[in-house]
C-alpha angles and dihedrals in degrees: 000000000000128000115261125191117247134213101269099068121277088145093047098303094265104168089127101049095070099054089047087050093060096041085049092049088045091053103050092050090052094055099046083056094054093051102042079046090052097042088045089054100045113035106159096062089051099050116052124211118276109270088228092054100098122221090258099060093049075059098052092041091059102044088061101049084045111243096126129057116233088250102054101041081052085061094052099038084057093046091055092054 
Protein backbone atom coordinates (compact mmCIF):
# COMPACT_ATOMS: atom_id res chain seq x y z
CA UNK A 1 0.00 0.00 0.00
CA UNK A 2 1.41 3.60 -0.60
CA UNK A 3 2.34 5.81 1.62
CA UNK A 4 -0.18 8.45 2.39
CA UNK A 5 0.64 12.11 4.72
CA UNK A 6 -1.05 12.44 8.06
CA UNK A 7 -2.10 14.71 9.62
CA UNK A 8 0.73 15.57 11.58
CA UNK A 9 2.74 16.75 9.11
CA UNK A 10 4.47 14.78 7.36
CA UNK A 11 3.85 17.23 4.18
CA UNK A 12 4.80 20.65 6.34
CA UNK A 13 2.54 20.30 8.75
CA UNK A 14 -0.24 22.69 6.91
CA UNK A 15 -3.58 22.03 8.98
CA UNK A 16 -3.90 25.44 9.42
CA UNK A 17 -3.42 26.74 5.76
CA UNK A 18 -6.79 25.38 4.50
CA UNK A 19 -9.21 27.08 7.22
CA UNK A 20 -7.18 30.70 6.60
CA UNK A 21 -7.74 30.15 2.91
CA UNK A 22 -11.43 30.14 3.27
CA UNK A 23 -11.62 32.90 5.65
CA UNK A 24 -9.63 34.50 3.49
CA UNK A 25 -12.02 33.54 0.41
CA UNK A 26 -15.00 34.54 2.56
CA UNK A 27 -13.51 37.77 3.25
CA UNK A 28 -12.65 38.90 0.12
CA UNK A 29 -16.43 38.08 -1.40
CA UNK A 30 -17.95 39.96 1.36
CA UNK A 31 -16.08 42.89 0.70
CA UNK A 32 -16.58 43.04 -3.29
CA UNK A 33 -20.52 43.02 -2.29
CA UNK A 34 -20.25 45.86 -0.09
CA UNK A 35 -18.57 47.87 -2.62
CA UNK A 36 -20.67 46.95 -5.92
CA UNK A 37 -23.92 47.67 -3.02
CA UNK A 38 -22.47 50.79 -2.23
CA UNK A 39 -21.62 51.79 -5.81
CA UNK A 40 -25.07 50.64 -6.84
CA UNK A 41 -26.66 53.11 -3.90
CA UNK A 42 -24.75 56.06 -4.49
CA UNK A 43 -24.03 56.54 -7.87
CA UNK A 44 -23.29 59.91 -8.24
CA UNK A 45 -20.31 59.92 -6.03
CA UNK A 46 -19.03 57.08 -7.89
CA UNK A 47 -19.42 58.39 -11.33
CA UNK A 48 -17.73 62.22 -12.06
CA UNK A 49 -19.00 64.51 -14.34
CA UNK A 50 -18.00 64.18 -17.88
CA UNK A 51 -14.82 66.22 -18.50
CA UNK A 52 -16.55 67.66 -21.63
CA UNK A 53 -19.80 68.90 -19.41
CA UNK A 54 -18.85 72.87 -18.87
CA UNK A 55 -19.35 74.53 -15.73
CA UNK A 56 -22.51 76.15 -17.08
CA UNK A 57 -24.29 73.31 -17.80
CA UNK A 58 -23.52 71.63 -14.06
CA UNK A 59 -25.31 74.94 -13.31
CA UNK A 60 -27.92 74.48 -15.25
CA UNK A 61 -28.18 70.89 -14.29
CA UNK A 62 -28.59 71.78 -10.74
CA UNK A 63 -30.92 74.54 -10.91
CA UNK A 64 -33.32 72.24 -12.41
CA UNK A 65 -33.16 69.45 -10.10
CA UNK A 66 -33.32 72.10 -7.54
CA UNK A 67 -30.67 72.15 -5.75
CA UNK A 68 -29.98 75.48 -6.27
CA UNK A 69 -32.37 78.81 -5.53
CA UNK A 70 -32.95 81.42 -8.71
CA UNK A 71 -30.74 83.95 -6.87
CA UNK A 72 -28.06 82.22 -6.29
CA UNK A 73 -27.71 80.39 -9.48
CA UNK A 74 -28.04 84.04 -10.88
CA UNK A 75 -24.73 84.78 -8.81
CA UNK A 76 -23.04 82.18 -10.11
CA UNK A 77 -24.35 82.32 -13.71
CA UNK A 78 -22.93 86.11 -13.67
CA UNK A 79 -19.24 84.91 -11.94
CA UNK A 80 -18.69 82.40 -14.77
CA UNK A 81 -19.18 85.21 -17.57
Amino acid sequence: MPMMPNWGGSWGGGFWFGPVLMILFWLIIIVGAVFIIYALVNPQRSVPPSAEESALEILKSRYAKGEISKEEFEEKKKDLA
